[in-house]
C-alpha positions, 0 to 999 in steps of 0.5 A: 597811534590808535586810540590817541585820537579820544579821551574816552577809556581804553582797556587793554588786554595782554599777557603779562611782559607783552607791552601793556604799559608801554602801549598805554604810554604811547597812546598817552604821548601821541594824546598829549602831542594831539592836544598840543600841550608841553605836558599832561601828566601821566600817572600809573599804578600796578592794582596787584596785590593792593589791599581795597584801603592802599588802592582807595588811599593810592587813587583817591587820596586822603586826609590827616587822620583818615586811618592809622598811619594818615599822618599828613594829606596826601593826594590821590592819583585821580587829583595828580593826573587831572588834565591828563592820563592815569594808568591803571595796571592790573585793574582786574585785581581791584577791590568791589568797593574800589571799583564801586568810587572809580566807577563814579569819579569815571562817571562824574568827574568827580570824587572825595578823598579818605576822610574828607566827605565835605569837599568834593574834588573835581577832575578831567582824565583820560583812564587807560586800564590793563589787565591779563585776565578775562574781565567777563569771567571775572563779572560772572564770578562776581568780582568785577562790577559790570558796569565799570566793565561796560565803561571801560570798553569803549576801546579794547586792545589785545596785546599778543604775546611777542611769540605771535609777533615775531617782527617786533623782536628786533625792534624790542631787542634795540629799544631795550 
């Protein structure tokens, strides 16, 4: 599978229904068989329609008493896929902030739950992100940060629709 061969960030662009996730599941599997481990945790989150404080609380955690509704510690999907993949769906749809924190736990391997800025938590991912818009249209309105769009290119994919791949039909029609 092309990209299992690197940790470093994959972004694959596609209609939605034409395998994004899949694909990214793949990549994942043949990474985790590369790497000779039983099991790297997968974790994935679909970025539509989150508002920026349940995408900050979803990826990075938060502590008792965080916000309203913190009733206990919760970890993040940063801390849960440590050592291995997080998948993010739709990265298009996150918030400037949320972009701005993902942005410096890609950078530094590290990042501080909701609420708790006294312990730093560290982590090793492997990032694969998707999205069906145009990421370079979204930075010259503005609403994607450049330098995260710059990170995350270090592999792009293109996933056509299933119309412009009409071999795969019979494959997809027996997977599922």
């Amino acid at each position: 599978v092309i990209g299992s061969e690197t940790s470093d960030p994959i972004l694959i662009y596609g209609d939605t229904g034409t395998g994004k996730t899949r694909v990214a599941k793949a990549i994942h599997d043949e990474w985790e068989k590369k790497q000779r481990k039983q099991y790297l945790p997968f974790k994935e989150i679909n970025c539509a329609g989150l508002s920026p404080e349940l995408a900050q609380s979803r990826l990075f955690g938060h502590v008792k008493g965080a916000f309203t509704g913190a009733y206990r510690h919760q970890k993040g999907l940063l801390e849960e896929a440590n050592g291995g993949t997080l998948f993010l769906d739709e990265i298009a749809d996150l918030d400037l902030a949320t972009q701005a924190m993902l942005l410096k736990a890609i950078e530094e391997k590290k990042f501080y739950s909701l609420g708790d800025f006294s312990k730093e938590k560290k982590v090793e991912f492997r990032l694969i992100c998707a999205t069906n818009q145009k990421l370079e249209k979204k930075v010259a309105l503005k609403e994607f940060r450049e330098d995260l769009l710059a990170r995350l290119r270090s592999w792009t994919f293109y996933m056509p629709n299933l119309k412009e791949r009409s071999l795969d039909i019979e494959a997809n029609i027996v997977y599922e």
